[in-house]
N, C-alpha and C positions, 0 to 999 in steps of 0.2 A: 667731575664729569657730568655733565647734564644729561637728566633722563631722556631714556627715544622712546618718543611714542610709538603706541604701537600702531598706528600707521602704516608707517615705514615698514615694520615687521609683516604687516598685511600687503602691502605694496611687494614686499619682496616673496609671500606665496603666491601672488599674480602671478607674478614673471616665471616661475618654478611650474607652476599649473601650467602657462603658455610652452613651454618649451619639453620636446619627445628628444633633446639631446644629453648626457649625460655629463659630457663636458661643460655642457652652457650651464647644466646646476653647477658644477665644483666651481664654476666661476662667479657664478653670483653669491653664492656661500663664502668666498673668500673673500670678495667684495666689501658684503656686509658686515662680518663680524669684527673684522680688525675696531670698527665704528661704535662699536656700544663697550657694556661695562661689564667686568668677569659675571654681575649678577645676570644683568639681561643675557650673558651668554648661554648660560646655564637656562634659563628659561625659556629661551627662544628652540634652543636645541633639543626641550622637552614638546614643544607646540609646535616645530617640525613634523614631529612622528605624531599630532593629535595623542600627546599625553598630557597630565600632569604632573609626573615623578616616574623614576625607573620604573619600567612595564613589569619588574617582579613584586610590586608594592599591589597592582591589581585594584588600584585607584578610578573607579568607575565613575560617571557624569549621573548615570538612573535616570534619562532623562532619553524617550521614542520620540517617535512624528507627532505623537498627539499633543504629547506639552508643548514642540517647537511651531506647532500652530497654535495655540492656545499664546503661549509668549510671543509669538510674530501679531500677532492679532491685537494683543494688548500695547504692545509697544508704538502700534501703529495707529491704534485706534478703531482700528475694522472690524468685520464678522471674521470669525472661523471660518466659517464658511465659504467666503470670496479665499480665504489662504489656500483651503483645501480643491479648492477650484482652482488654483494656479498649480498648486502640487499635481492635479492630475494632468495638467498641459505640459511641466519641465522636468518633474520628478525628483527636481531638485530644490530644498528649502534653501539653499546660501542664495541660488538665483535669484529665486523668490525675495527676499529680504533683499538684496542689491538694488534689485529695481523699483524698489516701493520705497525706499530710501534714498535716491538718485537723486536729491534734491539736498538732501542734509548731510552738513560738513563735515560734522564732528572732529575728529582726529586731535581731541584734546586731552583723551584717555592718553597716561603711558604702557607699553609693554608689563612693568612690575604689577601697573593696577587694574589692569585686565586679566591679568595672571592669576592675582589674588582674590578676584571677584570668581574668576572659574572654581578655581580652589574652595572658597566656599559654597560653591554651588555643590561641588564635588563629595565635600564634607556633611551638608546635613543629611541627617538620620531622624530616623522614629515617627512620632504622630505628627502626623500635618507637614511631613517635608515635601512631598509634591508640589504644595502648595507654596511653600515656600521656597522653594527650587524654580517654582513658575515667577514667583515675585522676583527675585532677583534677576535673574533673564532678562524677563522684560524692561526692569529699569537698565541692564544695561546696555540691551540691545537700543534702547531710548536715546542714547549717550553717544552711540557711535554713529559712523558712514556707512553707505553702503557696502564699500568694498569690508569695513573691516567685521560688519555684520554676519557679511557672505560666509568668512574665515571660521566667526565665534561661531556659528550654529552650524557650521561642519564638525570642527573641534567637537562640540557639544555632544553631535547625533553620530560622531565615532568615520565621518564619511569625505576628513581632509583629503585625502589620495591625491599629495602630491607626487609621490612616486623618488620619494627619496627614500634611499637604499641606506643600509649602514656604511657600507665602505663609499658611498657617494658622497656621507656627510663626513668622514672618516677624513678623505681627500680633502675637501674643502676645508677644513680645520687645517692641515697641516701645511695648505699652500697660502692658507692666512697668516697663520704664527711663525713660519718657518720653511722649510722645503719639502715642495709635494713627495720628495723620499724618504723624508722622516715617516711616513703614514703608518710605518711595520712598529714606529713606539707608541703612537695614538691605538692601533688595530692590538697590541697588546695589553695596553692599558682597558680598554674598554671590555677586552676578552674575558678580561682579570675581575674589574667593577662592576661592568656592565649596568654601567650607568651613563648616559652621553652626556646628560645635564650636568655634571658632576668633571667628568673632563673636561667639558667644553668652559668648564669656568676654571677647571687649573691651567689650561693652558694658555686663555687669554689670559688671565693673573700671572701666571710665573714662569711661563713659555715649556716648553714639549722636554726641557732635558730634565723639569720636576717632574714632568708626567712620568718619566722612566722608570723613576723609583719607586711610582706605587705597588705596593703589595697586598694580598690579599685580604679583605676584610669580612670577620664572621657577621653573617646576616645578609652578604650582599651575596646570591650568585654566581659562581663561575663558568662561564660558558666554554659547556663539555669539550672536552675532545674529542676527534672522531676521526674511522679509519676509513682506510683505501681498500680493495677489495680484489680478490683474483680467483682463476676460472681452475687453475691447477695448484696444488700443493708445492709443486717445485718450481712455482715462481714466487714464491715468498724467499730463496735463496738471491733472489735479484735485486732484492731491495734491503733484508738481513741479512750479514753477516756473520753474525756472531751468537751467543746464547740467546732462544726468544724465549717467554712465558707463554704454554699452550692454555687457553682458557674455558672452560665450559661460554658458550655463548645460548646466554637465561633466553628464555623468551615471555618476558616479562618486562615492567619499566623501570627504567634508570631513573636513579636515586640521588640526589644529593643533598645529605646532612650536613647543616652545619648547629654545632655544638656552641653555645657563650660560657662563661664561665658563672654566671648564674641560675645554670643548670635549663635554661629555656632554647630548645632544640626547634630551628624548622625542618621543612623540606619542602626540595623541590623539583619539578620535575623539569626534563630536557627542556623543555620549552621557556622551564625559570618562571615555570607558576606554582605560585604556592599553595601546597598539596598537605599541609599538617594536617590537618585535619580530617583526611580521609585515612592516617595510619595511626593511629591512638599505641595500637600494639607494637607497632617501630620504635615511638619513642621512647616507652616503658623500658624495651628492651637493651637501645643502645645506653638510657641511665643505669641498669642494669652492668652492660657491657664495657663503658667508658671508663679509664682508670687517670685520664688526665686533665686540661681543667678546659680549654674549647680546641675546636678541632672542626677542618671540613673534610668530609670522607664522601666516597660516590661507591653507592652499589645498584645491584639489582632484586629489586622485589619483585616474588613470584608467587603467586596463588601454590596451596601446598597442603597435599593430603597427608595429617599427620597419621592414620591408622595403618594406610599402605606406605606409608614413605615414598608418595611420589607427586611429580610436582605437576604443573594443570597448566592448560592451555593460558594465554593471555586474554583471549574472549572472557573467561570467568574472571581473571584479576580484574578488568575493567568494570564487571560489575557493582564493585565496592567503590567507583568513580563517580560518587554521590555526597550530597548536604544533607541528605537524612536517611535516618535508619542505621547510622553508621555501626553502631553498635550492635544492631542485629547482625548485620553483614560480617563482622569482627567475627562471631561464633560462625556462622555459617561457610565462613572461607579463609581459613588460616594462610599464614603467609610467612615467608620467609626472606628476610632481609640481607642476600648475600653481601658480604664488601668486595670490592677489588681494588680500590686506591685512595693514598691519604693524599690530599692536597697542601693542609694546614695543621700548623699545632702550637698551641701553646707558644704563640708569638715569631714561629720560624716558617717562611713560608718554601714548601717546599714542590714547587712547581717546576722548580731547574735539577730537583735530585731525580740520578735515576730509578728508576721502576724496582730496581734492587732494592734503595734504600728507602723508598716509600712504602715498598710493603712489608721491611723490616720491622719497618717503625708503625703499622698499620696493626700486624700483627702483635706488638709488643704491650699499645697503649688499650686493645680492645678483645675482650675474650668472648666465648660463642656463649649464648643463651637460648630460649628458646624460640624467639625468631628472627637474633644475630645470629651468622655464621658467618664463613669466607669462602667467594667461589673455590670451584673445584682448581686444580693447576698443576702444568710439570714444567720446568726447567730443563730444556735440550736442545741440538742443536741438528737432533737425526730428525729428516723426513717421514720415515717409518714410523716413530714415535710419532710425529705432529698426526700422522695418519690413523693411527691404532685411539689416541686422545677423540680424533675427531669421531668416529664411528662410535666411542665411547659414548661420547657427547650428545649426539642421536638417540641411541637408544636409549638413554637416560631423559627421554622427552624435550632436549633440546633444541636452536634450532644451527647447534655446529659450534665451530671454535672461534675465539679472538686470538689472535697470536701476535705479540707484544715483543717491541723490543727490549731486554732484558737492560739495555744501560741506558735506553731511551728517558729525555725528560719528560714532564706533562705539558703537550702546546695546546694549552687551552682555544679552544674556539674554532684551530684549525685542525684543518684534514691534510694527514702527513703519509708517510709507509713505515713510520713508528711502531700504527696500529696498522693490522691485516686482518680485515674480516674475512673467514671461509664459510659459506653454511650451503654450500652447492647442494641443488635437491636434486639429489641421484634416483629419489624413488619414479622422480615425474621428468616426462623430459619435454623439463622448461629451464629457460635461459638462468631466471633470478629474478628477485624484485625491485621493485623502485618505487621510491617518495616522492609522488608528484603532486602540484596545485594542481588547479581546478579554473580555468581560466575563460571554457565556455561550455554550452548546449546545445543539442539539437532535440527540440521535440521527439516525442513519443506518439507512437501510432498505436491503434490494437487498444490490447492492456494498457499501454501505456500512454493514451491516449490523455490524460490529466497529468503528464508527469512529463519526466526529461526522458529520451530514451536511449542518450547517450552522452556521454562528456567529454569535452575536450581539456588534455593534461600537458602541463608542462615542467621543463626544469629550471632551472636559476640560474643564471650565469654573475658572479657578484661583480666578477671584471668590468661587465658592462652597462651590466643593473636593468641585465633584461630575463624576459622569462621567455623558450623558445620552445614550440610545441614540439611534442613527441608521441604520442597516441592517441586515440578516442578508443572511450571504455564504455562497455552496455551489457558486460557478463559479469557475473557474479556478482549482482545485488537481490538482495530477497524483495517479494512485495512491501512491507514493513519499510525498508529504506528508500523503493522509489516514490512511495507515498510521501516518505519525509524529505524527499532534496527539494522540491522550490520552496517548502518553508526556510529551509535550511540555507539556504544560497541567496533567496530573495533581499536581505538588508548589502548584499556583496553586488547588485546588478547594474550593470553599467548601460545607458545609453549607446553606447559602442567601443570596440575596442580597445581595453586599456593601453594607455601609451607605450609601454615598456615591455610591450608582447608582439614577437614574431613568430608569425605564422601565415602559411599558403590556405591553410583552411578554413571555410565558411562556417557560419553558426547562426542558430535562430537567436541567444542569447549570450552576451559576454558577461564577466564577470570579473570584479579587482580577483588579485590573487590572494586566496586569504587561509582557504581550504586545504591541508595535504590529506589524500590516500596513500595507500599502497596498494602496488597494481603486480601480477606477476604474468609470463608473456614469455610464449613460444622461441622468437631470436628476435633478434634486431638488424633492420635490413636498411636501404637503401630508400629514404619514398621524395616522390616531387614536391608536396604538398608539407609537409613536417621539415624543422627548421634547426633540430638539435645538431651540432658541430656541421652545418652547413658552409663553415669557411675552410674545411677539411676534407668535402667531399665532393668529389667536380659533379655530381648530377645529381646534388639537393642535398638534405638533412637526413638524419637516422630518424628511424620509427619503428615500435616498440608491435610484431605483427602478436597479433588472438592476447590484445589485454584479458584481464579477470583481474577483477574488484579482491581484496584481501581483506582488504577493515581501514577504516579511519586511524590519519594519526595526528590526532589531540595534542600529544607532546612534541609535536615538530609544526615548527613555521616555516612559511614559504620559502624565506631565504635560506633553510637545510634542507631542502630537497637533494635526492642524487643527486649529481653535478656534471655537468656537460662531459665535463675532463673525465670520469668516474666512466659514463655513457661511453663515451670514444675510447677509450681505454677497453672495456668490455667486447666492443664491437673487433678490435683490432686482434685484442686474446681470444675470439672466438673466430676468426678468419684464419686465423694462425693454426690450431685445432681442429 
């Protein structure tokens, strides 16, 4: 097969940049791929998302604005100076390089050796790599077009934002290889690997019925499962049936271990970054605990006072969410590693066993130490019970129960009524919380006069690969945090509204969606202006009234925010009540 340059590859993020449809992506992604070779799939479908390898690898470029004017500069033969002067008129470096290159043809690069010139770019380390990160750049920004210039130094400086979604590249994969209804064994497979480089080139090699059979692989990620959520205790009899598992629900972060059989343990957290290194006393422990030879297991790690025996807020666990000092923080704030499910073992994957049999076999292969244990749990099928558990739960500093179905499998990545989260805050009367992006700003006045003084939140909808507003939030941040959002947001700031965000409301500043918080809020009502299940509601969207700010959340990306369905569902069980 004859290589494709990457041109073409460039030519087809034009089209993808040009277009605020989600269809017309699945269509040009189905398009393209059939045309290239299992490798360019894999590659191309990493340089989509502005990566270089599965986003749990944490495979950085180490390269700001300043080297991408320093290499635009050198490549072109200019001052910095004239770059940095065009950067303040578009604010954009790919523009910038497109038009100073308008002249030159190039497109003689392939996709592979573009790939593997980033890749080394990616790769070097130690003394004098800037330097050598700038050299490279610029020879091979020298080499290309404009257009494909535009592409590499987006790529580079982390700021592609074509606005392809995973189930949008999901779609397009399966309406390439096969039928856009197979997508549920692509959306499982990648649940599973969570890798898209890695499907996208089994399925252009051996078509979507090898993709079926992948199984879980230690080192690589599984992306969590997650629950559905209700406002009363006896509406989890609407959705279970039969025996559930009542759960302490930690208020801490989720964990997942995976174990090789040459005793080299990572973790990782919800988000699928990798976190080993901020738990030295996890791994010790589960070596310690492990009786078998690899294994992937998911718990929750909770900051833990061993002289009281009682466990600590998650503000304090965050504090050990650092690259140095680790080891102080280790004495300073013990921790405890609960489990609640085995995914893998010793070559049998068991993601299709139920909840029964995975924690049989959870508890068989791993014994408690001193900062393994196994959450708390009861097996029943009485309300009363789920009820007595949950209040339990509380007062033991938690923040409520998980309630599991008892014969249920693990659906990785999705959100079922498997799982039933309850952590209703009876003490405050407020509605619940939600995981929202950050999508835009309005100035600050006052104090807040240097700062934002409010932001605009939204949710995900993956259906459509849009993000729909739902609140603006300006309570509960301390001075310390409003000092730090336009550092914080400023590499996320859009010239104007990103394409794939609906909303009635105005803003001084937009923003890609990059950010989640957690916000907690009086009810949810009815507003003109806010856009969440707006196709449900004859006089506008939901909106979240008297937000308050909770805390950042680090281990969730955009695309696991509450979810529209999640929002409308709440709003319905609380009309009802």
């Amino acid at each position: 097969m004859v290589k494709t340059k990457f041109l073409k590859l460039a030519e087809v993020f034009d089209r993808l940049e040009r277009t605020a449809s989600n269809l017309a992506m699945i269509d040009i992604l189905t398009e393209f791929f059939p045309k290239i070779s299992p490798e360019e799939a894999k590659i191309s479908a990493y340089l989509l998302r502005g990566e270089l390898s599965p986003s749990y690898e944490g495979l950085e470029m180490g390269l700001a604005g300043k080297m991408a004017i320093k290499a635009i500069a050198r490549s072109e033969g200019i001052s910095p100076e004239k770059v940095a002067s065009l950067f303040k008129k578009t604010g954009d470096f790919g523009s910038i390089v497109e038009i100073l290159k308008k002249d030159k043809k190039g497109g003689g690069l392939t996709i592979e050796e573009v790939f593997e010139k980033l890749l080394g770019i990616a790769k070097i380390s130690g003394e004098g790599s800037q330097e050598k990160k700038l050299n490279l750049l610029a020879d091979l920004l020298s080499k290309v077009s404009g257009i494909e210039a535009k592409y590499i130094i987006r790529t580079i400086l982390g700021t592609l934002r074509l606005g392809v979604g995973e189930m949008t590249f999901l779609y397009g994969l399966a309406k390439a290889f096969g039928e856009k209804k197979q997508k549920e064994i692509l959306e499982y497979a990648f649940n599973v690997l969570s890798d898209f480089g890695e499907i996208a080139r089994l399925v252009s090699e051996f078509g979507i019925k090898k993709v079926a059979e992948i199984k879980p692989k230690v080192g690589a990620p599984i992306r969590v499962m997650l629950s559905s959520r209700v406002e009363e205790l006896k509406e989890v009899k609407d959705h279970i049936a039969g025996l559930v598992s009542v759960e302490e629900k930690y208020d801490g972060e989720r964990i997942q271990a995976h174990i090789k059989k040459n005793g080299e343990i990572s973790l990782f957290s919800r988000r699928q970054e990798n976190i080993t290194h901020q738990y030295p006393d996890i791994i010790d422990g589960l070596k310690k605990s492990f009786l078998g030879k690899e294994a992937i297991i998911e718990g929750e790690v909770v900051a833990y006072d061993r002289k009281k025996e009682k466990l600590l807020p998650f503000q304090i666990l965050m504090s050990r969410r650092r690259k140095h000092k680790v080891e102080e923080y280790i004495k300073k704030i013990p921790i405890r590693y609960f489990l609640f499910d085995l995914l893998y073992l010793d070559g049998k994957n068991y993601l299709k066993q139920s909840l029964k049999e995975r924690r049989t076999v959870l508890e068989r292969f791993f014994k408690k130490t001193e900062s393994i244990d196994f959450g708390k749990y009861a097996i029943t099928d009485d309300l009363s019970e789920m009820e007595s558990r949950f209040i339990d739960s509380i007062e033991r500093g938690n923040e409520g129960v998980m309630i599991k179905d008892y014969s249920g499998i693990y659906q990785a990545g999705s959100r079922g009524w498997l799982w039933i989260k309850f952590k209703k805050e009876y003490k405050k009367e407020l509605a619940d919380t939600f995981d929202l992006a950050i999508i835009g700003a309005l100035y600050g006045a006052g104090k807040r006069a240097n700062t934002y003084g409010s932001l605009l939140l939204a949710s995900y909808n993956p259906k459509d690969n849009k993000y729909y507003s739902f609140t603006k939030v300006g309570s509960g941040f301390t001075d310390e945090i409003l000092e730090q959002l336009p550092k914080m947001l400023d590499k996320y700031k859009l010239t104007g509204k990103y394409k794939f965000v609906e909303t009635e409301m105005k803003a001084d500043v937009w923003f890609e969606p990059k950010i989640v918080m957690e916000v907690m809020g009086a009810e949810i009502t009815v507003s003109p202006v806010h856009t969440v299940a707006k196709d449900k509601i004859k006089k506008g969207g939901l909106a979240l009234r008297f937000p308050i700010f909770i805390r950042w959340r680090d281990d969730k990306s955009p695309e696991n925010t509450t979810t529209i369905q999640e929002i409308y569902d709440l709003y319905k069980s609380s009309k009802k009540h």
